[in-house]
The first five atom37 places (N, CA, C, CB, O) and aatype in JSON, in Angstrom:
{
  "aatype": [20, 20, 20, 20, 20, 20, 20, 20, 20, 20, 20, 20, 20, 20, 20, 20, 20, 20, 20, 20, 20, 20, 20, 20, 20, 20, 20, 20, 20, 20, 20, 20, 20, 20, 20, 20, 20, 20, 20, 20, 20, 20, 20, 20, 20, 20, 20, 20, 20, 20, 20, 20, 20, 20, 20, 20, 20, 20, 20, 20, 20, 20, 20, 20, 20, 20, 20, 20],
  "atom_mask": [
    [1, 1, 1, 1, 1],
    [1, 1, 1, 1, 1],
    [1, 1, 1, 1, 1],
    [1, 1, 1, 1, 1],
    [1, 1, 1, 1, 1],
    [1, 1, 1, 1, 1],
    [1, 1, 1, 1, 1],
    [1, 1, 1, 1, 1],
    [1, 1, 1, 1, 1],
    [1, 1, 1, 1, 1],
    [1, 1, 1, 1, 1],
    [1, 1, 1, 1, 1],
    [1, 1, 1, 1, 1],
    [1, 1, 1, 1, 1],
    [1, 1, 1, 1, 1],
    [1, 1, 1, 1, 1],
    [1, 1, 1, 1, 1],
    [1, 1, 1, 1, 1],
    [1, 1, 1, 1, 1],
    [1, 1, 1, 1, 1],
    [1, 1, 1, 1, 1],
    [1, 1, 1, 1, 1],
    [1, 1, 1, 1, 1],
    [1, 1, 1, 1, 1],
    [1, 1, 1, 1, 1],
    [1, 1, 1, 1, 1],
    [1, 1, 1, 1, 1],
    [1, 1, 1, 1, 1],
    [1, 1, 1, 1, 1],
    [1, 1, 1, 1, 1],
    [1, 1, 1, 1, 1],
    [1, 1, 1, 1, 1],
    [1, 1, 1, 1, 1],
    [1, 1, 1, 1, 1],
    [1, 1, 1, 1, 1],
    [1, 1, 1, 1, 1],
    [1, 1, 1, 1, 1],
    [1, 1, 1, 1, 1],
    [1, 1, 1, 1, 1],
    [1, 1, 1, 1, 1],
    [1, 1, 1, 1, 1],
    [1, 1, 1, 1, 1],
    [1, 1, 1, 1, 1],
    [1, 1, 1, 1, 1],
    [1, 1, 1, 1, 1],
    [1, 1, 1, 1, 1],
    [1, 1, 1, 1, 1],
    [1, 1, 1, 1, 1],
    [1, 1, 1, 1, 1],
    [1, 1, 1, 1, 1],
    [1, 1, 1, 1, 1],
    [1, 1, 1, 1, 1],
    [1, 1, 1, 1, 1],
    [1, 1, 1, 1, 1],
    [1, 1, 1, 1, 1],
    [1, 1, 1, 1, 1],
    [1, 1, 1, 1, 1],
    [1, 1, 1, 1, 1],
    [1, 1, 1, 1, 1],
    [1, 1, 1, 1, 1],
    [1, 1, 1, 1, 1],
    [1, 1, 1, 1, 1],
    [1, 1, 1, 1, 1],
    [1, 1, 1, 1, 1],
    [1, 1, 1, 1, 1],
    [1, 1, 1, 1, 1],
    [1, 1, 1, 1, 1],
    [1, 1, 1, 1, 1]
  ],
  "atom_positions": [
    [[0.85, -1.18, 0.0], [0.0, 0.0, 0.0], [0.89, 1.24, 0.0], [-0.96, 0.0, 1.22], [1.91, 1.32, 0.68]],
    [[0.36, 2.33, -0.93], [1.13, 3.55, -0.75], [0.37, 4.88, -0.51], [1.94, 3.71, -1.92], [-0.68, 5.2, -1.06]],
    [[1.06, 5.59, 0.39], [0.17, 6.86, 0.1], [0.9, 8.17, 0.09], [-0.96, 7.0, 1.16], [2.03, 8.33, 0.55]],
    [[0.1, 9.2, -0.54], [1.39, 10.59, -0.23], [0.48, 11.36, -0.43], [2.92, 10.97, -1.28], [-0.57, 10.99, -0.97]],
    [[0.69, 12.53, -0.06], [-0.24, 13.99, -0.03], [0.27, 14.88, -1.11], [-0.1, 14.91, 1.49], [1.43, 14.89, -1.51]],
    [[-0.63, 15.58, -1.51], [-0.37, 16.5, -2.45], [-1.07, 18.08, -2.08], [-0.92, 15.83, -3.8], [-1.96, 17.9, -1.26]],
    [[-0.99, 19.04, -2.31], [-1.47, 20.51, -2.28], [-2.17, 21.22, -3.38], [-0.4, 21.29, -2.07], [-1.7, 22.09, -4.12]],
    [[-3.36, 20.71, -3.39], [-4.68, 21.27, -4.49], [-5.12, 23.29, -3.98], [-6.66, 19.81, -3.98], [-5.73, 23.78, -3.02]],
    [[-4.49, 23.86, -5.08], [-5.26, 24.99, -5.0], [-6.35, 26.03, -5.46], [-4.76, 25.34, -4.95], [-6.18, 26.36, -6.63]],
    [[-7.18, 26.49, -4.98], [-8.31, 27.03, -5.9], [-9.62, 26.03, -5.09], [-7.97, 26.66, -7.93], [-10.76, 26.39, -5.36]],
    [[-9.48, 24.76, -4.09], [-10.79, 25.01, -3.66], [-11.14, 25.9, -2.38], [-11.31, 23.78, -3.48], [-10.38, 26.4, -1.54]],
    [[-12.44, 25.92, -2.49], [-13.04, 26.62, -1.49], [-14.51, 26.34, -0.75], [-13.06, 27.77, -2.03], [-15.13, 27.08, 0.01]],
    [[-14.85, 25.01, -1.23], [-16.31, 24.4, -0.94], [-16.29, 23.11, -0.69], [-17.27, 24.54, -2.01], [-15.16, 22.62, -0.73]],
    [[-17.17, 22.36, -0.44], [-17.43, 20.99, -0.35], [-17.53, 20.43, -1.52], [-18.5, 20.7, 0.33], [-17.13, 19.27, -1.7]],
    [[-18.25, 21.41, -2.84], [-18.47, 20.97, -3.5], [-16.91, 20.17, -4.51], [-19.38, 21.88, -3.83], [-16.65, 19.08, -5.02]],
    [[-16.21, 21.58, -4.34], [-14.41, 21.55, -5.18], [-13.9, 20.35, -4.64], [-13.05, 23.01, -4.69], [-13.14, 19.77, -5.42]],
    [[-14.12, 19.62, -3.26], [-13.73, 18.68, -2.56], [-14.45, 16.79, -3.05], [-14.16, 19.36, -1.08], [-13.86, 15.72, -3.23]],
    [[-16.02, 17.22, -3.09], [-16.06, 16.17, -3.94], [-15.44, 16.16, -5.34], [-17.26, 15.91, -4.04], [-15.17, 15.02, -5.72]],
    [[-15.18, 17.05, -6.1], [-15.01, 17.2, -7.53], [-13.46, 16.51, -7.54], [-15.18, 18.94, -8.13], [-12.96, 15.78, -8.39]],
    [[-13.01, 16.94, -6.53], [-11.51, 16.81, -6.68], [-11.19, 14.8, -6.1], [-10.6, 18.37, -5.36], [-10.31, 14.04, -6.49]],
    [[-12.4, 14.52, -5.02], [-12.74, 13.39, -4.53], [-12.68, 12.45, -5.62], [-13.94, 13.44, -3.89], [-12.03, 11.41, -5.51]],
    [[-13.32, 12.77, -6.67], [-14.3, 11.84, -7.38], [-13.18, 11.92, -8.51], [-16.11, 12.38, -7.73], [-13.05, 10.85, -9.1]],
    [[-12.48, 12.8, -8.89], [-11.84, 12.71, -10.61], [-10.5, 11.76, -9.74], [-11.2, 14.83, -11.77], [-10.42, 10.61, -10.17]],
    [[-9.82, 11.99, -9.01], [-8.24, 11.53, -8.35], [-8.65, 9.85, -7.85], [-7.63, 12.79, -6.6], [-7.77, 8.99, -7.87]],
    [[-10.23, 9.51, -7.37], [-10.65, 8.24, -6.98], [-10.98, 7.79, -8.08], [-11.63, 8.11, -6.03], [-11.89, 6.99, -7.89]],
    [[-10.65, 7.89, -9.55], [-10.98, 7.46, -10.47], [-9.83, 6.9, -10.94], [-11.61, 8.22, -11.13], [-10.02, 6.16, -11.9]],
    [[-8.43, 7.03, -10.49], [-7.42, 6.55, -11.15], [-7.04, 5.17, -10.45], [-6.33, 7.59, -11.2], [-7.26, 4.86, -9.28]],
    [[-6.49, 4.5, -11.32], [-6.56, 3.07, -11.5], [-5.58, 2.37, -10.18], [-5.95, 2.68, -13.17], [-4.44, 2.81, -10.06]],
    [[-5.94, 1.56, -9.45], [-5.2, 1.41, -7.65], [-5.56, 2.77, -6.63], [-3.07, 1.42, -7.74], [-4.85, 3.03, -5.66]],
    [[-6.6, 3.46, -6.95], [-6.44, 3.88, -5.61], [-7.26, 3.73, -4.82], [-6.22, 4.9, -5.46], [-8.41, 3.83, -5.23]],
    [[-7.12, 3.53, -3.8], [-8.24, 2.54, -2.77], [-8.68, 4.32, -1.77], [-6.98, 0.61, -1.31], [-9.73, 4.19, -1.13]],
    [[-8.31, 5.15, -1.69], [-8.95, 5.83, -0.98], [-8.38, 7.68, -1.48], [-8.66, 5.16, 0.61], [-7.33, 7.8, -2.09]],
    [[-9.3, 9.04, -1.09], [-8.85, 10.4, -1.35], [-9.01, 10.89, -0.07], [-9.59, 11.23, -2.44], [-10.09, 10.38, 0.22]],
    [[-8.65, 11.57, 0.95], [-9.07, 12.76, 1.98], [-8.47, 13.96, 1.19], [-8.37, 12.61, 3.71], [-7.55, 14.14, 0.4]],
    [[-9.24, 14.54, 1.67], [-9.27, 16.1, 1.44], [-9.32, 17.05, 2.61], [-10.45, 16.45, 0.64], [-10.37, 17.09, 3.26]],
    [[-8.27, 17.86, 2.97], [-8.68, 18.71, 4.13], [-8.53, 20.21, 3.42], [-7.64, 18.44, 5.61], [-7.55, 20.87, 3.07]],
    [[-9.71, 20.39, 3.38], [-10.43, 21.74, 2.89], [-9.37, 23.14, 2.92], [-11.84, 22.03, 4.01], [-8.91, 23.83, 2.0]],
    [[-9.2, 23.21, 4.73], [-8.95, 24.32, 5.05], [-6.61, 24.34, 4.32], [-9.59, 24.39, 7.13], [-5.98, 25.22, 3.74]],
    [[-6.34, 23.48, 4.62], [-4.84, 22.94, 4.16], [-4.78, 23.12, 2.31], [-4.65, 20.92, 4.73], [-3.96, 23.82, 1.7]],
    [[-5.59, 22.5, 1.88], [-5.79, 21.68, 0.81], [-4.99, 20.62, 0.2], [-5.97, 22.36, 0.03], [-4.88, 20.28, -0.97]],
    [[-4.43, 20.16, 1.34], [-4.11, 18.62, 1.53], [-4.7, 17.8, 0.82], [-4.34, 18.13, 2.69], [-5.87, 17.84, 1.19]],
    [[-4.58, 17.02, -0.04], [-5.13, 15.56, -0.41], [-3.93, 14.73, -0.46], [-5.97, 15.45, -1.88], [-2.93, 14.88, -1.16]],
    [[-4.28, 13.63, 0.61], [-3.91, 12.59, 0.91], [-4.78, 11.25, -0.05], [-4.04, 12.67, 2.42], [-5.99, 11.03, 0.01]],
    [[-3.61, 10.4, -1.01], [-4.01, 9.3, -1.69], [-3.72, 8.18, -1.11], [-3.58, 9.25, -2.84], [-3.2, 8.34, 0.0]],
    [[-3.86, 7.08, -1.45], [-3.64, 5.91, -0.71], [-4.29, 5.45, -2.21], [-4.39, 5.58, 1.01], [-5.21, 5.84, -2.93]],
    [[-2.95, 4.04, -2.25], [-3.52, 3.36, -3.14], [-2.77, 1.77, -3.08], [-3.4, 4.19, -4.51], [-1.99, 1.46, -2.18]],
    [[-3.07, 1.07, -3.91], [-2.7, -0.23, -3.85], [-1.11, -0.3, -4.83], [-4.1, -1.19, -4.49], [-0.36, -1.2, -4.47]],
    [[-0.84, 0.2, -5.49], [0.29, 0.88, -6.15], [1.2, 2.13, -6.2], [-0.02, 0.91, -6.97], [0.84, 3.07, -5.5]],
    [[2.06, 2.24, -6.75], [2.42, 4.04, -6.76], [1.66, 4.43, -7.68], [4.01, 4.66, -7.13], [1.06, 3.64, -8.42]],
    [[1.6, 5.45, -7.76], [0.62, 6.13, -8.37], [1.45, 7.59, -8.73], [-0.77, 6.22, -7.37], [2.0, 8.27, -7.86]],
    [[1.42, 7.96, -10.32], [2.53, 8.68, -10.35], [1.93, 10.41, -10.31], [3.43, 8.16, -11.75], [0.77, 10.57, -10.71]],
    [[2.53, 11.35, -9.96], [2.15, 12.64, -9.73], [1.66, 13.24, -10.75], [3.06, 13.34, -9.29], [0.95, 14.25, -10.73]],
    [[2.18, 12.37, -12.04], [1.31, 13.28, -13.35], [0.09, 12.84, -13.87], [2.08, 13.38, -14.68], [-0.67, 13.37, -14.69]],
    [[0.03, 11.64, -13.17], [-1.43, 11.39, -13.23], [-2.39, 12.05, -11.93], [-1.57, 9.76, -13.27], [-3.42, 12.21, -12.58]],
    [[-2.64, 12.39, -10.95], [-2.64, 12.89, -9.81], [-3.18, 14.22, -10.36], [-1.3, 12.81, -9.02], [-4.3, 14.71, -10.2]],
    [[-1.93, 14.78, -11.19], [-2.18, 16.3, -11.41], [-3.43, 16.5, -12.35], [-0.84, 17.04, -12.11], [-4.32, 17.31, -12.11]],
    [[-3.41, 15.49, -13.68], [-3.81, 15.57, -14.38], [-5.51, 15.24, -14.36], [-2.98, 15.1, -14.94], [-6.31, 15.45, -15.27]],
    [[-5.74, 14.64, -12.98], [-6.99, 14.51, -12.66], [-7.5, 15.73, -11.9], [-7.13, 13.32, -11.95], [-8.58, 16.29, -12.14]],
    [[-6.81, 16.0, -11.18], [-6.86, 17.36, -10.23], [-7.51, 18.58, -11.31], [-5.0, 17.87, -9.58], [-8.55, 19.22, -11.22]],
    [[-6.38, 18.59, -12.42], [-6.92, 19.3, -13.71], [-8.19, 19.42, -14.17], [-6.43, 18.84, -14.68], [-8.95, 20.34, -14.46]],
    [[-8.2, 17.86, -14.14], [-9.74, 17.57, -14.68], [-10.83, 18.32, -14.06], [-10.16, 16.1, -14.46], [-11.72, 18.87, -14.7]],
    [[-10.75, 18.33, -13.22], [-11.8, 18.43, -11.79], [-11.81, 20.18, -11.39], [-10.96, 17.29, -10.11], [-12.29, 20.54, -10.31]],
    [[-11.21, 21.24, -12.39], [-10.62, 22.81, -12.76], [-10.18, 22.82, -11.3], [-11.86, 24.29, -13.36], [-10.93, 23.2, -10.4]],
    [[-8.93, 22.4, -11.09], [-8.09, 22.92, -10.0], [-6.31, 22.59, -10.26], [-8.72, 22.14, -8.54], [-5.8, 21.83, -11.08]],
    [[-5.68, 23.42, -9.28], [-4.27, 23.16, -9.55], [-3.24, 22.55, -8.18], [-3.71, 24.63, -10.1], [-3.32, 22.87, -7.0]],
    [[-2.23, 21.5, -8.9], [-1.75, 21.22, -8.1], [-0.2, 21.79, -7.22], [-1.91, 20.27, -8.52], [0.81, 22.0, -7.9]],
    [[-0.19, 21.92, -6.25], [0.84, 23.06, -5.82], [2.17, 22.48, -6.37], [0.92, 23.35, -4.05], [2.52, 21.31, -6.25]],
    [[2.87, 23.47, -6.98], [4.52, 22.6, -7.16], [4.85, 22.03, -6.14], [5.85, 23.43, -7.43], [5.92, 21.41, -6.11]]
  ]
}
Protein backbone atom coordinates (compact mmCIF):
# COMPACT_ATOMS: atom_id res chain seq x y z
CA UNK A 1 0.00 0.00 0.00
CA UNK A 2 1.13 3.55 -0.75
CA UNK A 3 0.17 6.86 0.10
CA UNK A 4 1.39 10.59 -0.23
CA UNK A 5 -0.24 13.99 -0.03
CA UNK A 6 -0.37 16.50 -2.45
CA UNK A 7 -1.47 20.51 -2.28
CA UNK A 8 -4.68 21.27 -4.49
CA UNK A 9 -5.26 24.99 -5.00
CA UNK A 10 -8.31 27.03 -5.90
CA UNK A 11 -10.79 25.01 -3.66
CA UNK A 12 -13.04 26.62 -1.49
CA UNK A 13 -16.31 24.40 -0.94
CA UNK A 14 -17.43 20.99 -0.35
CA UNK A 15 -18.47 20.97 -3.50
CA UNK A 16 -14.41 21.55 -5.18
CA UNK A 17 -13.73 18.68 -2.56
CA UNK A 18 -16.06 16.17 -3.94
CA UNK A 19 -15.01 17.20 -7.53
CA UNK A 20 -11.51 16.81 -6.68
CA UNK A 21 -12.74 13.39 -4.53
CA UNK A 22 -14.30 11.84 -7.38
CA UNK A 23 -11.84 12.71 -10.61
CA UNK A 24 -8.24 11.53 -8.35
CA UNK A 25 -10.65 8.24 -6.98
CA UNK A 26 -10.98 7.46 -10.47
CA UNK A 27 -7.42 6.55 -11.15
CA UNK A 28 -6.56 3.07 -11.50
CA UNK A 29 -5.20 1.41 -7.65
CA UNK A 30 -6.44 3.88 -5.61
CA UNK A 31 -8.24 2.54 -2.77
CA UNK A 32 -8.95 5.83 -0.98
CA UNK A 33 -8.85 10.40 -1.35
CA UNK A 34 -9.07 12.76 1.98
CA UNK A 35 -9.27 16.10 1.44
CA UNK A 36 -8.68 18.71 4.13
CA UNK A 37 -10.43 21.74 2.89
CA UNK A 38 -8.95 24.32 5.05
CA UNK A 39 -4.84 22.94 4.16
CA UNK A 40 -5.79 21.68 0.81
CA UNK A 41 -4.11 18.62 1.53
CA UNK A 42 -5.13 15.56 -0.41
CA UNK A 43 -3.91 12.59 0.91
CA UNK A 44 -4.01 9.30 -1.69
CA UNK A 45 -3.64 5.91 -0.71
CA UNK A 46 -3.52 3.36 -3.14
CA UNK A 47 -2.70 -0.23 -3.85
CA UNK A 48 0.29 0.88 -6.15
CA UNK A 49 2.42 4.04 -6.76
CA UNK A 50 0.62 6.13 -8.37
CA UNK A 51 2.53 8.68 -10.35
CA UNK A 52 2.15 12.64 -9.73
CA UNK A 53 1.31 13.28 -13.35
CA UNK A 54 -1.43 11.39 -13.23
CA UNK A 55 -2.64 12.89 -9.81
CA UNK A 56 -2.18 16.30 -11.41
CA UNK A 57 -3.81 15.57 -14.38
CA UNK A 58 -6.99 14.51 -12.66
CA UNK A 59 -6.86 17.36 -10.23
CA UNK A 60 -6.92 19.30 -13.71
CA UNK A 61 -9.74 17.57 -14.68
CA UNK A 62 -11.80 18.43 -11.79
CA UNK A 63 -10.62 22.81 -12.76
CA UNK A 64 -8.09 22.92 -10.00
CA UNK A 65 -4.27 23.16 -9.55
CA UNK A 66 -1.75 21.22 -8.10
CA UNK A 67 0.84 23.06 -5.82
CA UNK A 68 4.52 22.60 -7.16
Amino acid sequence: MSEATYTVTGMTCEHCVRSVTEEVGEIDGVTGVRVDLPTGAVTVTSDQEIGVDQVRAAVEEAGYQLAS
